[in-house]
PATOR-180167 format. One record per residue: residue number from 1; residue in three letters; chain; x, y, z of N, C-alpha, C in turn. Coordinates in steps of 0.2 Angstrom, whole numbers, plus 5000, padded with zeros to 4 digits. Atoms other than C-alpha are relative to their C-alpha. Layout:
<fiba><nr>NUM</nr><rest>Ala</rest><kette>A</kette><n_x>X</n_x><n_y>Y</n_y><n_z>Z</n_z><ca_x>X</ca_x><ca_y>Y</ca_y><ca_z>Z</ca_z><c_x>X</c_x><c_y>Y</c_y><c_z>Z</c_z></fiba>
...
***
This chain:
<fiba><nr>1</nr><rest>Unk</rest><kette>A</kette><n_x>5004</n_x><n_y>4994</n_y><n_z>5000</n_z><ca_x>5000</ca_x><ca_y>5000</ca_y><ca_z>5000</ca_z><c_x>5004</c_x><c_y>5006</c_y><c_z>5000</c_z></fiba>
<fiba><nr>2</nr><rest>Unk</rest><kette>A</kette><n_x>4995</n_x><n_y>4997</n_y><n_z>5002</n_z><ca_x>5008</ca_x><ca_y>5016</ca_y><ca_z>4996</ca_z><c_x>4996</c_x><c_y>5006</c_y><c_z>5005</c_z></fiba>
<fiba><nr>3</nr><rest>Unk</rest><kette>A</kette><n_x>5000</n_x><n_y>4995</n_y><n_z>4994</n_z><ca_x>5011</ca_x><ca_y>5031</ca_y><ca_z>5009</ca_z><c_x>4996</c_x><c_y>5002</c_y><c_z>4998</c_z></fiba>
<fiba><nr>4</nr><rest>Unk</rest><kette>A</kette><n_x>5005</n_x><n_y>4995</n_y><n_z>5001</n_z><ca_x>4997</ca_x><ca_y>5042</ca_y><ca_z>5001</ca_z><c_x>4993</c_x><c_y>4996</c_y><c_z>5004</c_z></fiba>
<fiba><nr>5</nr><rest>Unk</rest><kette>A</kette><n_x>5006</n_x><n_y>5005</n_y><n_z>4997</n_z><ca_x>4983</ca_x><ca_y>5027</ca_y><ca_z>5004</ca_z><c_x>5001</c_x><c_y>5000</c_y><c_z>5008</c_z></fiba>
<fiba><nr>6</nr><rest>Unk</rest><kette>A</kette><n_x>5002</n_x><n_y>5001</n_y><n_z>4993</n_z><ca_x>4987</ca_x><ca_y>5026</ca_y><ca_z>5021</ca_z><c_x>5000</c_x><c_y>5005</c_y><c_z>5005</c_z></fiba>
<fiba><nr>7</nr><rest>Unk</rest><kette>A</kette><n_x>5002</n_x><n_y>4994</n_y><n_z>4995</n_z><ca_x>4989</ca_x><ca_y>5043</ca_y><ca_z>5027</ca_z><c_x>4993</c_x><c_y>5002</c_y><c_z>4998</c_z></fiba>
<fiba><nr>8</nr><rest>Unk</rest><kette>A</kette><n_x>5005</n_x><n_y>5000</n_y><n_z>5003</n_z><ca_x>4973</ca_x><ca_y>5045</ca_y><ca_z>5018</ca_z><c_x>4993</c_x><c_y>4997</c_y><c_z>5007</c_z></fiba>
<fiba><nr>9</nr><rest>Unk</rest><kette>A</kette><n_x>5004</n_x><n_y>5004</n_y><n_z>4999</n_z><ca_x>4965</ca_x><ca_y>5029</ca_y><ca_z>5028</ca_z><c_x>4999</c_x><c_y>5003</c_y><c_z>5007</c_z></fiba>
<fiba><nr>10</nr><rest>Unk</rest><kette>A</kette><n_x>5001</n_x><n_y>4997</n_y><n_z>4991</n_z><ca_x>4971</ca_x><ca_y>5036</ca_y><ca_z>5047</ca_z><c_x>4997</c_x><c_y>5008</c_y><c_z>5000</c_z></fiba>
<fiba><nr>11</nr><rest>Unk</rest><kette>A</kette><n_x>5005</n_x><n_y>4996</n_y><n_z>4998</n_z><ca_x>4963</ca_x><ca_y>5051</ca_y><ca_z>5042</ca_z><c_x>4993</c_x><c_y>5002</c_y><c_z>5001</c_z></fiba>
<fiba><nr>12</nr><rest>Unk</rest><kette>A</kette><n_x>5007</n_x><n_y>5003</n_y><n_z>5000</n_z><ca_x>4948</ca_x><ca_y>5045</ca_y><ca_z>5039</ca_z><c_x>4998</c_x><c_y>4997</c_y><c_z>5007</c_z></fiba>
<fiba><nr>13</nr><rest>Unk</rest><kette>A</kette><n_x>5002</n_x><n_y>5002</n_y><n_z>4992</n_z><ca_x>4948</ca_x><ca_y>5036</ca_y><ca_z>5056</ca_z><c_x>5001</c_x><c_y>5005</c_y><c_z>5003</c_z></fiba>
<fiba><nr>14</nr><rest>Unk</rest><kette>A</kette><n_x>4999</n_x><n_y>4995</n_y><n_z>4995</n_z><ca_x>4953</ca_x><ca_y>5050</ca_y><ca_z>5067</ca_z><c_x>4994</c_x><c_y>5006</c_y><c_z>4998</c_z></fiba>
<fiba><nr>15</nr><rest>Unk</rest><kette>A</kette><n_x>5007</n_x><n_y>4998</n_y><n_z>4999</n_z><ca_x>4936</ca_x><ca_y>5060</ca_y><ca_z>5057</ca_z><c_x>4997</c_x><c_y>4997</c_y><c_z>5004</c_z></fiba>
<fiba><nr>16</nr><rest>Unk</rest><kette>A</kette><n_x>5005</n_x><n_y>5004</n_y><n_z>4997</n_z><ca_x>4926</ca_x><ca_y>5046</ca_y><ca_z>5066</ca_z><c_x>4999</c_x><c_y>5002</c_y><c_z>5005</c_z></fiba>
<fiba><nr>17</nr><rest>Unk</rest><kette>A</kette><n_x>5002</n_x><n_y>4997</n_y><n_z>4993</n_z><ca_x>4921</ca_x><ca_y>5054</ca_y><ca_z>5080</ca_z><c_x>4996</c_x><c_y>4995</c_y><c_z>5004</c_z></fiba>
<fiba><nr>18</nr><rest>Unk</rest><kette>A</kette><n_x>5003</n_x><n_y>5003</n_y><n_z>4996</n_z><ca_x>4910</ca_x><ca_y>5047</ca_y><ca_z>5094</ca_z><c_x>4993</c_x><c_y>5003</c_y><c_z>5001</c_z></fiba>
<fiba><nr>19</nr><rest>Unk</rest><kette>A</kette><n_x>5005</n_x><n_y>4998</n_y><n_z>4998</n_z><ca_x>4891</ca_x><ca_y>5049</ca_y><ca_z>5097</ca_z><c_x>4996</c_x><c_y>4998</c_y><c_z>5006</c_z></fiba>
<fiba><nr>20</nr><rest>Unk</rest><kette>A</kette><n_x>5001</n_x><n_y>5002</n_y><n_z>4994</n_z><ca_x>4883</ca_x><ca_y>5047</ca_y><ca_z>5113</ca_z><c_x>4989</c_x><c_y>5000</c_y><c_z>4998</c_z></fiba>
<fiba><nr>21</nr><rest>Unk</rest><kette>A</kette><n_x>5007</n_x><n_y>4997</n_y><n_z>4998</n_z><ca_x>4864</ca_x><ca_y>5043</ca_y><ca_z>5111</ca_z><c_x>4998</c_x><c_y>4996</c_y><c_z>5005</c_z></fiba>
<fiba><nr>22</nr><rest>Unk</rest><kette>A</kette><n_x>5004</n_x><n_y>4999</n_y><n_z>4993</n_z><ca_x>4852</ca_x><ca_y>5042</ca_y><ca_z>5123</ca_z><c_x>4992</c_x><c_y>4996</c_y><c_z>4997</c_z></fiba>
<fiba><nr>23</nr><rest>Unk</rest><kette>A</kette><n_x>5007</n_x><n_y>5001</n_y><n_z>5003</n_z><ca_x>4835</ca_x><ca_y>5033</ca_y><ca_z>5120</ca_z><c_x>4995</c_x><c_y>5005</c_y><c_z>5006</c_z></fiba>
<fiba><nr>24</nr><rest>Unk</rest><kette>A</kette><n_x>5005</n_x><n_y>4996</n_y><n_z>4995</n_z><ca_x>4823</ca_x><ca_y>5049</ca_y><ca_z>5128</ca_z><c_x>4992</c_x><c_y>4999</c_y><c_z>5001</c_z></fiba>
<fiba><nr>25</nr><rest>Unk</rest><kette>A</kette><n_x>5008</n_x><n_y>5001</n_y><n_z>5001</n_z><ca_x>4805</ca_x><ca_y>5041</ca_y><ca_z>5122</ca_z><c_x>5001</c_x><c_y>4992</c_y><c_z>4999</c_z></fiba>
<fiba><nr>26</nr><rest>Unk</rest><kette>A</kette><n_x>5000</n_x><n_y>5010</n_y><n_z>5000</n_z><ca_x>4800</ca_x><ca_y>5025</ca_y><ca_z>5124</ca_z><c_x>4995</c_x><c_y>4999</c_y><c_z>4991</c_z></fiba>
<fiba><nr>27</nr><rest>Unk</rest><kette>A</kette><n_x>4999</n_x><n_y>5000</n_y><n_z>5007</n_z><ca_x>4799</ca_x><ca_y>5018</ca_y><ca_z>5105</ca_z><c_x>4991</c_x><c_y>4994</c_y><c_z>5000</c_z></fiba>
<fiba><nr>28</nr><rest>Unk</rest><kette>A</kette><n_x>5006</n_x><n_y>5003</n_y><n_z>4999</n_z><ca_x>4781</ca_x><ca_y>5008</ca_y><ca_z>5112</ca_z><c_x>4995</c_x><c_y>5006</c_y><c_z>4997</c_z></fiba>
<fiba><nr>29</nr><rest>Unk</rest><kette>A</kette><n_x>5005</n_x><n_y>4994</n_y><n_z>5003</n_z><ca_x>4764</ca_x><ca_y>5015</ca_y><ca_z>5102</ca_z><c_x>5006</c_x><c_y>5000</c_y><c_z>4993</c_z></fiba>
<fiba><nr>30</nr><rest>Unk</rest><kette>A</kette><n_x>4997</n_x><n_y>4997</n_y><n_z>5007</n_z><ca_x>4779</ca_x><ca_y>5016</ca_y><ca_z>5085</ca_z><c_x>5001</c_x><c_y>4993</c_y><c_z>4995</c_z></fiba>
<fiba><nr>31</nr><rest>Unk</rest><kette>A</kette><n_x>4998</n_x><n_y>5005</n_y><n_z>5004</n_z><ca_x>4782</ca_x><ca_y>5004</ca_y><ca_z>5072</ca_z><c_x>5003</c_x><c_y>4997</c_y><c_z>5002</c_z></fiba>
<fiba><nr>32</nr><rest>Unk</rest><kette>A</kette><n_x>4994</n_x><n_y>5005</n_y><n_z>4998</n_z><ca_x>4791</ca_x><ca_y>4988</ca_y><ca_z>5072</ca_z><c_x>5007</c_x><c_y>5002</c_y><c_z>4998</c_z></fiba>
<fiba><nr>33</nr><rest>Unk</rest><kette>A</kette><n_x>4995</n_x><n_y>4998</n_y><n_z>5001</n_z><ca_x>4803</ca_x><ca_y>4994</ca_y><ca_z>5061</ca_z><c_x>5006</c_x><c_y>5007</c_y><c_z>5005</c_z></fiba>
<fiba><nr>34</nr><rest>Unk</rest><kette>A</kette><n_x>4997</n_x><n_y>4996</n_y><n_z>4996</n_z><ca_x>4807</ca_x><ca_y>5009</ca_y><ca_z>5073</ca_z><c_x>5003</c_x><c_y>4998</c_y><c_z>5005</c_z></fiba>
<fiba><nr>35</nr><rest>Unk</rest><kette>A</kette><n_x>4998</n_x><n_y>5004</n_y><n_z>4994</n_z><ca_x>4808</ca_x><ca_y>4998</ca_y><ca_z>5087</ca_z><c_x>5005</c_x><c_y>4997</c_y><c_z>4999</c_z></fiba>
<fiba><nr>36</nr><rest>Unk</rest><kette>A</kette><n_x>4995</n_x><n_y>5003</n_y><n_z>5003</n_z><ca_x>4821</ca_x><ca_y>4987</ca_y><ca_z>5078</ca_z><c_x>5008</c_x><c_y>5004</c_y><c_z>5000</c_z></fiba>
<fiba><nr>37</nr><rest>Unk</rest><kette>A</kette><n_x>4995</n_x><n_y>4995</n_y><n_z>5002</n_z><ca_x>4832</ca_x><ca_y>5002</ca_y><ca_z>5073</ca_z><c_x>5001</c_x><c_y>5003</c_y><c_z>5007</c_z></fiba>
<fiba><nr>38</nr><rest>Unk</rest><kette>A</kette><n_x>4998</n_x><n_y>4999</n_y><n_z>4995</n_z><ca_x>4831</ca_x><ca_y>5008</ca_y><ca_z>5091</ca_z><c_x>5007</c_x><c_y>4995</c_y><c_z>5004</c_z></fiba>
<fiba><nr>39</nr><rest>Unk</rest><kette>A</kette><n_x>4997</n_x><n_y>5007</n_y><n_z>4995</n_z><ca_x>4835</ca_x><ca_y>4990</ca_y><ca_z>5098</ca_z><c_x>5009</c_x><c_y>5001</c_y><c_z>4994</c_z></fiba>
<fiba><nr>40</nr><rest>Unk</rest><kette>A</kette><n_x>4994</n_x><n_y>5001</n_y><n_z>5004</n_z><ca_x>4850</ca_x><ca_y>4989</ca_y><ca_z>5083</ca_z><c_x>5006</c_x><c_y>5007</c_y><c_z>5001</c_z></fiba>
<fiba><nr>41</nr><rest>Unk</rest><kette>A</kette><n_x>4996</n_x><n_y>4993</n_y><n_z>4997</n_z><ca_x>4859</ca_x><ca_y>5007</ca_y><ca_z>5091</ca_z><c_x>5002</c_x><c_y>4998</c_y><c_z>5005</c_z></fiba>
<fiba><nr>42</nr><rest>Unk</rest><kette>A</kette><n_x>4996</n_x><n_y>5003</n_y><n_z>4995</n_z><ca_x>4861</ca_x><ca_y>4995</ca_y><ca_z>5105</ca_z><c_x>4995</c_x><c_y>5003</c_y><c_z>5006</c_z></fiba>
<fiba><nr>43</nr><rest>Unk</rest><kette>A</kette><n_x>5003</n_x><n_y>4998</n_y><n_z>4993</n_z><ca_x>4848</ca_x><ca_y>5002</ca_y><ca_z>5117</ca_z><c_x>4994</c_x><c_y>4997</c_y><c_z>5002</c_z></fiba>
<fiba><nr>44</nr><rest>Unk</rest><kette>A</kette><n_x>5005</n_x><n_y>5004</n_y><n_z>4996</n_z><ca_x>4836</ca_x><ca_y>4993</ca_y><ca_z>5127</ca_z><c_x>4994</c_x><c_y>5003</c_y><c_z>5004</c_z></fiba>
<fiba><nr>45</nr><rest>Unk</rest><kette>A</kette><n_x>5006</n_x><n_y>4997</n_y><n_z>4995</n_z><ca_x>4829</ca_x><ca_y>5004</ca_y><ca_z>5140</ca_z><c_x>4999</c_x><c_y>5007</c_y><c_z>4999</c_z></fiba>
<fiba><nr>46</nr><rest>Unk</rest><kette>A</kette><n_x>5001</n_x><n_y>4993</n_y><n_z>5001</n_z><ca_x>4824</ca_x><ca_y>5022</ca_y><ca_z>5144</ca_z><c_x>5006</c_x><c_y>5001</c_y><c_z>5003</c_z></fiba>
<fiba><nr>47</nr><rest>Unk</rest><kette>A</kette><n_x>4994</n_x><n_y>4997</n_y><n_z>4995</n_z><ca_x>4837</ca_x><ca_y>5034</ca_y><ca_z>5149</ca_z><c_x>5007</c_x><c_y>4996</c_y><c_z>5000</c_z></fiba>
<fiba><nr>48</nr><rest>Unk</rest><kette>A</kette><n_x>4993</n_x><n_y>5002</n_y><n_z>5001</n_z><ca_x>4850</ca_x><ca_y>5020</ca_y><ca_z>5142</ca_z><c_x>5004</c_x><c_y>5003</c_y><c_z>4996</c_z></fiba>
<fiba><nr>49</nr><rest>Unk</rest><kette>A</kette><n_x>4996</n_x><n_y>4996</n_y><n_z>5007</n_z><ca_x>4865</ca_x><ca_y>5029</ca_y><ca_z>5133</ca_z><c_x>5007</c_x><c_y>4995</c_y><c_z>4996</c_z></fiba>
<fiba><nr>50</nr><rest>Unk</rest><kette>A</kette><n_x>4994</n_x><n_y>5004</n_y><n_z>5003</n_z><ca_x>4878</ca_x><ca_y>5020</ca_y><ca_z>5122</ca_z><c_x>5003</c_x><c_y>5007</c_y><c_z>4995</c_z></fiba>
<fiba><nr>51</nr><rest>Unk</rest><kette>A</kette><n_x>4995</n_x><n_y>4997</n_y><n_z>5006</n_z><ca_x>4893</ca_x><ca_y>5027</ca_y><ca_z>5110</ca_z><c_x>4999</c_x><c_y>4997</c_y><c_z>4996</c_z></fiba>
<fiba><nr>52</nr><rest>Unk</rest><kette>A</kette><n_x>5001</n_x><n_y>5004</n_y><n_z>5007</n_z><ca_x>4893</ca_x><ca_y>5022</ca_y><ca_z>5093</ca_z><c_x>5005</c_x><c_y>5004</c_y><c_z>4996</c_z></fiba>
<fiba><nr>53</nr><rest>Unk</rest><kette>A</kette><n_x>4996</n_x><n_y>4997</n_y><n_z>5003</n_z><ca_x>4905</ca_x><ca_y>5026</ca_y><ca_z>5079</ca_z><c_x>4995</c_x><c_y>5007</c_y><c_z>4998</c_z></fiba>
<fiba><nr>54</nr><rest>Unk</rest><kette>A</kette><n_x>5005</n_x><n_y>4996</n_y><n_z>5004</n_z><ca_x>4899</ca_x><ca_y>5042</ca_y><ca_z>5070</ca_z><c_x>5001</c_x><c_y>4996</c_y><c_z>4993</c_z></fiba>
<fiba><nr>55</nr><rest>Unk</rest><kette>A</kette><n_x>5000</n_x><n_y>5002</n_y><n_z>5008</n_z><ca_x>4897</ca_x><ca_y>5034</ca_y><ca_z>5053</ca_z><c_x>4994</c_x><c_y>5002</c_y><c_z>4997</c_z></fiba>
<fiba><nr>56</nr><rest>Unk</rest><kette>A</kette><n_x>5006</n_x><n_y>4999</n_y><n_z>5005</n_z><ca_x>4883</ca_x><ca_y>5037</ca_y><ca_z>5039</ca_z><c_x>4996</c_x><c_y>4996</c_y><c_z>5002</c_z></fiba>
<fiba><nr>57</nr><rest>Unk</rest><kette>A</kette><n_x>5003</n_x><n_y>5004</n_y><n_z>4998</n_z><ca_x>4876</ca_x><ca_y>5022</ca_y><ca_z>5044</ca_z><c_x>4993</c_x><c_y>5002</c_y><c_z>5007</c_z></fiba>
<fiba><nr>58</nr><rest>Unk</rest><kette>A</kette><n_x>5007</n_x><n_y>5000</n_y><n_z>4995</n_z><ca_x>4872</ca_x><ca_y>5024</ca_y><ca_z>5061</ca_z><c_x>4997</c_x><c_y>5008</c_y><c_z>5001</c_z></fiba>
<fiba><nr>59</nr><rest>Unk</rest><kette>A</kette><n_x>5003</n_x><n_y>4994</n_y><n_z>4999</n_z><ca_x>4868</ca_x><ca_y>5044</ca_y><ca_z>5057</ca_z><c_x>4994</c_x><c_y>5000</c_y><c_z>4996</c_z></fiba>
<fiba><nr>60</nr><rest>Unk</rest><kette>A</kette><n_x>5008</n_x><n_y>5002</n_y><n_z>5003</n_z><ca_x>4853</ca_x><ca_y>5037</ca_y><ca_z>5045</ca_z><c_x>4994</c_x><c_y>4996</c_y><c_z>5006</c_z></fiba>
<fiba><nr>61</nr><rest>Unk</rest><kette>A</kette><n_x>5003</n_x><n_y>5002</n_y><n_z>4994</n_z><ca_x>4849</ca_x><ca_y>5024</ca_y><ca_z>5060</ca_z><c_x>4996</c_x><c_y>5006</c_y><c_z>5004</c_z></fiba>
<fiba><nr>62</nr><rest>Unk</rest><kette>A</kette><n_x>5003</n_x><n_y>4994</n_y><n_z>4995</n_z><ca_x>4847</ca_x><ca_y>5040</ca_y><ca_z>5071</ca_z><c_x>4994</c_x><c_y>5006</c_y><c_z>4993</c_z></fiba>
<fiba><nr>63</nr><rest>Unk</rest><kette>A</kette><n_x>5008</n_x><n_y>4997</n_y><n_z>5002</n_z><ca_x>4836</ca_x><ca_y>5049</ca_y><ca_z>5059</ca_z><c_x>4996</c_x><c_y>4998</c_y><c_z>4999</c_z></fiba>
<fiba><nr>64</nr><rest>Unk</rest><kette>A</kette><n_x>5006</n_x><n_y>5005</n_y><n_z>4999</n_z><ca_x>4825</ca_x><ca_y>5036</ca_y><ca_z>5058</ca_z><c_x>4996</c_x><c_y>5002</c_y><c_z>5004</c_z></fiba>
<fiba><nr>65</nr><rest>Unk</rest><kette>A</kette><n_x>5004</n_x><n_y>5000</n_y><n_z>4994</n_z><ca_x>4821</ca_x><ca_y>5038</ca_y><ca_z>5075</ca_z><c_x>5003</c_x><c_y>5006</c_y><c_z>5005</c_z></fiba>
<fiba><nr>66</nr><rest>Unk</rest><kette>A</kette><n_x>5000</n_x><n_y>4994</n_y><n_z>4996</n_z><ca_x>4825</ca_x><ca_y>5055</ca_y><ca_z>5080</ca_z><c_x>4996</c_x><c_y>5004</c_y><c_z>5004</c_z></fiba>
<fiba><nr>67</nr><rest>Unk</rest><kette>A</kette><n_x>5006</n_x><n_y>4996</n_y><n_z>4996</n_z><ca_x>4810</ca_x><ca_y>5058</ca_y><ca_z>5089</ca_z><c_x>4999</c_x><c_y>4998</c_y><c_z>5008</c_z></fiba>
<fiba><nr>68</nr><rest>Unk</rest><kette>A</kette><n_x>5001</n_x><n_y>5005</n_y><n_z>4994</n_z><ca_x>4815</ca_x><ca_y>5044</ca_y><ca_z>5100</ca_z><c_x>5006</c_x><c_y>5001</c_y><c_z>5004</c_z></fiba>
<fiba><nr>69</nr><rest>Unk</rest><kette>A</kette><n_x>4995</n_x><n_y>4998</n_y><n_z>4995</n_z><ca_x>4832</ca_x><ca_y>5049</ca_y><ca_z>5106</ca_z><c_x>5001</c_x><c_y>5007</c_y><c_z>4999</c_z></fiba>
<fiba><nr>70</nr><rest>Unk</rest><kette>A</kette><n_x>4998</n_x><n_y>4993</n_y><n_z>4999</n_z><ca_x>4842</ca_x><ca_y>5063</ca_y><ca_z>5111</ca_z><c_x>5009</c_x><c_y>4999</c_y><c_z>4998</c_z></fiba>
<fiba><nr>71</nr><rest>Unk</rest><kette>A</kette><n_x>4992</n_x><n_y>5001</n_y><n_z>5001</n_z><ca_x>4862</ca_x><ca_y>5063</ca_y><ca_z>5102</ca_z><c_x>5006</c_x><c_y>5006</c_y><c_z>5001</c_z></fiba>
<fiba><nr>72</nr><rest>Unk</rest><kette>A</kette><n_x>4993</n_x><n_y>4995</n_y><n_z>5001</n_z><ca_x>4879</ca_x><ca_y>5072</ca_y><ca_z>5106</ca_z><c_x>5005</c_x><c_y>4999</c_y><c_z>4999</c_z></fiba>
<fiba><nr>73</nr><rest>Unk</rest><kette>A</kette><n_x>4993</n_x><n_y>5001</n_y><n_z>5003</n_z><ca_x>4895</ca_x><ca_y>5072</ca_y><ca_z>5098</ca_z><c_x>5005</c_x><c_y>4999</c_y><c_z>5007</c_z></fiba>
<fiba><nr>74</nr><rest>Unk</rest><kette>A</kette><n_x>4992</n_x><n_y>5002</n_y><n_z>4992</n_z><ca_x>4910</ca_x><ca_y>5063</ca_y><ca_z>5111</ca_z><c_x>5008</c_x><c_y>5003</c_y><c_z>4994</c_z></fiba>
<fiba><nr>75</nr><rest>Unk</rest><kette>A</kette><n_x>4991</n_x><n_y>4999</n_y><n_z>5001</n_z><ca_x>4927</ca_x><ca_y>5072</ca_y><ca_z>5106</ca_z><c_x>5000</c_x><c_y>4999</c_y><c_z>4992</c_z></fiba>
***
């Protein structure tokens, strides 16, 4: 792999930041699929919070269900 590709790669991870979400509404009363994409963010309960890469991925997941958490950027 040639120096450019890799300094390239480490700065792509070093953008990856960190998000802190929080599930603030309970995702009962919303669709399966809502509930799923809650459950698949890693959260279970009320008021449980996890980290997660910030990726595109899971920043689609969270708008999904943005009505159901509350997110802030870690560092």
């Amino acid at each position: 792999m040639s120096a450019a590709k890799k300094k390239a790669q480490s700065r792509r991870r070093k953008k990856e930041g960190l998000l802190r979400i929080t599930l603030a509404k309970s995702p009962i009363g919303y669709s399966y699929r809502q509930k799923r994409t809650v459950r698949a963010l890693g959260l279970r309960r009320m008021h449980q919070t996890v980290e997660q890469k910030d990726t595109p991925v899971i920043r689609g997941m969270i708008a999904k269900v943005r009505h159901l958490v509350a997110v802030e950027e870690v560092g």
